[in-house]
N, C-alpha and C positions, 0 to 999 in steps of 0.2 A: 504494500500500500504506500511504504515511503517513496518507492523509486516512480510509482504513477504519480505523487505529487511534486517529484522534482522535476518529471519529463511534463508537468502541464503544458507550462509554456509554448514549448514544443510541438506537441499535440493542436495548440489554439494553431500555433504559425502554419502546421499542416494543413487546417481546414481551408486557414485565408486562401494557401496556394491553391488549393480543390476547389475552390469556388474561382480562381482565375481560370485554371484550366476549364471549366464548365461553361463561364463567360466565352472562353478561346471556340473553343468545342462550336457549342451552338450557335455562336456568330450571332448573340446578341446584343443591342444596340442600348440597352437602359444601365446608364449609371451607377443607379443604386446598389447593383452588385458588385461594382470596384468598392464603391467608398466601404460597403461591408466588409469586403474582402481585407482592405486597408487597416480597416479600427481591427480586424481579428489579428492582421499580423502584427502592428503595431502591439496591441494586446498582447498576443503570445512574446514578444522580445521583454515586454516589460516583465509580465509574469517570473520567465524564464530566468533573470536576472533577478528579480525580488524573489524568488521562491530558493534558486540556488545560493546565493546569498543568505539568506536565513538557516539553510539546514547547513551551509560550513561554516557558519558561524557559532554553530550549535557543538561543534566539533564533530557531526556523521559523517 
C-alpha cells in the first residue's frame, strides 16, 4: 500500500498522457481535454514530488 502511495503521482501523470493520446487518436477538436489533461499532469508532478518527499523524509 506504501509503494501505490508513493507511485500516485505517477499514476495521475499517466492518465494526463492517456487522455493526450485519446485527444491524438480520435482527432478531436475540443479543448477541454488538453486543459484536463494538463491540470492531471501538472497534478501528478506535484503529487509525485510532495508525496516522495514526505515518505524520505520519514526515513522509508
Amino acid at each position: 500500500m506504501e509503494q501505490l502511495k508513493r507511485s500516485l503521482g505517477a499514476i495521475v501523470v499517466l492518465l494526463g498522457v492517456l487522455l493526450l493520446a485519446v485527444y491524438k487518436v480520435a482527432e478531436l477538436t475540443d479543448n477541454a481535454i488538453l486543459v484536463v489533461s494538463a491540470v492531471l499532469m501538472l497534478a501528478g508532478v506535484g503529487l509525485y514530488i510532495f508525496l516522495n518527499k514526505m515518505f524520505i523524509g520519514n526515513g522509508k
